[in-house]
Structures are given as structure tokens and as C-alpha cells.
C-alpha positions in Angstrom: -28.4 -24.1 -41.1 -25.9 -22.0 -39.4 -25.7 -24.4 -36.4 -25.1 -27.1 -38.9 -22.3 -25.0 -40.9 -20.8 -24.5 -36.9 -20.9 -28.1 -35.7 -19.5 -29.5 -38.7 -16.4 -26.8 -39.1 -15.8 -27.3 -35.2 -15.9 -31.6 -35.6 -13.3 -31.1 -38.6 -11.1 -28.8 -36.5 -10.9 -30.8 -33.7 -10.4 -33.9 -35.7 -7.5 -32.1 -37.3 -5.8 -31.5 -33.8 -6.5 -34.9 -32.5 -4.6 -36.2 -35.7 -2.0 -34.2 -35.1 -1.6 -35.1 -31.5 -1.6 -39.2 -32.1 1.7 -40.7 -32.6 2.7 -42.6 -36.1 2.0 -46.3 -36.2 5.6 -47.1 -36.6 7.2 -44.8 -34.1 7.9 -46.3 -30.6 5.6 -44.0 -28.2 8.4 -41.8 -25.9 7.3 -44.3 -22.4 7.7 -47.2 -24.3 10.8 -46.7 -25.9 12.7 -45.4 -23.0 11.2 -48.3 -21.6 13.0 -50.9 -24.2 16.3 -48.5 -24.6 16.4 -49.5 -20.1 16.1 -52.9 -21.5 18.5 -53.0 -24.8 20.4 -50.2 -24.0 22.2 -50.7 -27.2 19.4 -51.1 -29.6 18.1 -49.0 -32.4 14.9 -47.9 -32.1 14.3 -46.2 -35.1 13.4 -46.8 -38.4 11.0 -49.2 -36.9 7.8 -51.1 -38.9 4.3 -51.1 -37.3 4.9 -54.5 -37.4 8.3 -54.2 -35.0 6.4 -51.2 -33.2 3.6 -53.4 -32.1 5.7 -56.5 -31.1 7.9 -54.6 -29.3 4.7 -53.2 -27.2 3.4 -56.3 -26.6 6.8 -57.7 -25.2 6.9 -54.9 -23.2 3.7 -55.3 -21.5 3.8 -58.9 -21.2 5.6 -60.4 -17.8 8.0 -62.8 -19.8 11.3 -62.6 -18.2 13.4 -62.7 -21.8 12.2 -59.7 -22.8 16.0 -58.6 -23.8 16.3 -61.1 -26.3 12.8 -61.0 -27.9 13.5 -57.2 -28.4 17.2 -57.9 -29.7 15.5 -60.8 -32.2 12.8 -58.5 -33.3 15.4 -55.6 -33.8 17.3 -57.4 -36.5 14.4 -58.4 -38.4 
């Protein structure tokens, strides 16, 4: 029973600090946003939806040439 109390108070710990180490689904990951900020250095990257968050990841990681102006279009949406 003890072993049982330990395992369980040890899998809720670490779930707590693994929470507390993931990054928000609408924030722009550090790489990634320095990443678009070289591309649109004048864009405003916060404030940002999961929705703008996960487009703007996908553009990024995609080899489309216009990625400037799909970032600027998805910034004033």
C-alpha cells in the first residue's frame, strides 16, 4: 500500500513539473518566434490565438518561399 501511496504522489509531482515546463498553446515557442521576428521583423508576435500560433508554425517549417507575406496575412487576422 505504501508503494502504491509513493508511485502515485511521485506520477502527480512529476506531472506537475512537466506542466509547468510546456509552453502555452498560444504563445510562439522562443526558436520559432525569433525565427518569424528574422522573417517579419516588424511583426507583433504577441497576443497571438492557437489558431495564429499553429499557422505560423507550420509556415515556418514548410519550404514555401512567401513565407513573409503568409506570416504578415495571418498577423492581421
Amino acid at each position: 500500500m505504501k508503494h502504491i501511496l509513493a508511485v502515485a504522489s511521485l506520477i502527480a509531482v512529476t506531472a506537475g513539473s512537466v506542466m509547468a515546463m510546456s509552453t502555452p498553446a498560444d504563445v510562439l515557442p522562443e526558436t520559432s518566434k525569433a525565427e518569424a521576428e528574422r522573417i517579419v521583423p516588424n511583426g507583433n508576435f504577441d497576443n497571438l490565438t492557437s489558431a495564429q500560433v499553429n499557422a505560423i508554425e507550420a509556415i515556418l517549417f514548410s519550404d514555401n518561399r512567401n513565407r513573409a507575406g503568409q506570416i504578415r496575412a495571418i498577423l492581421l487576422n
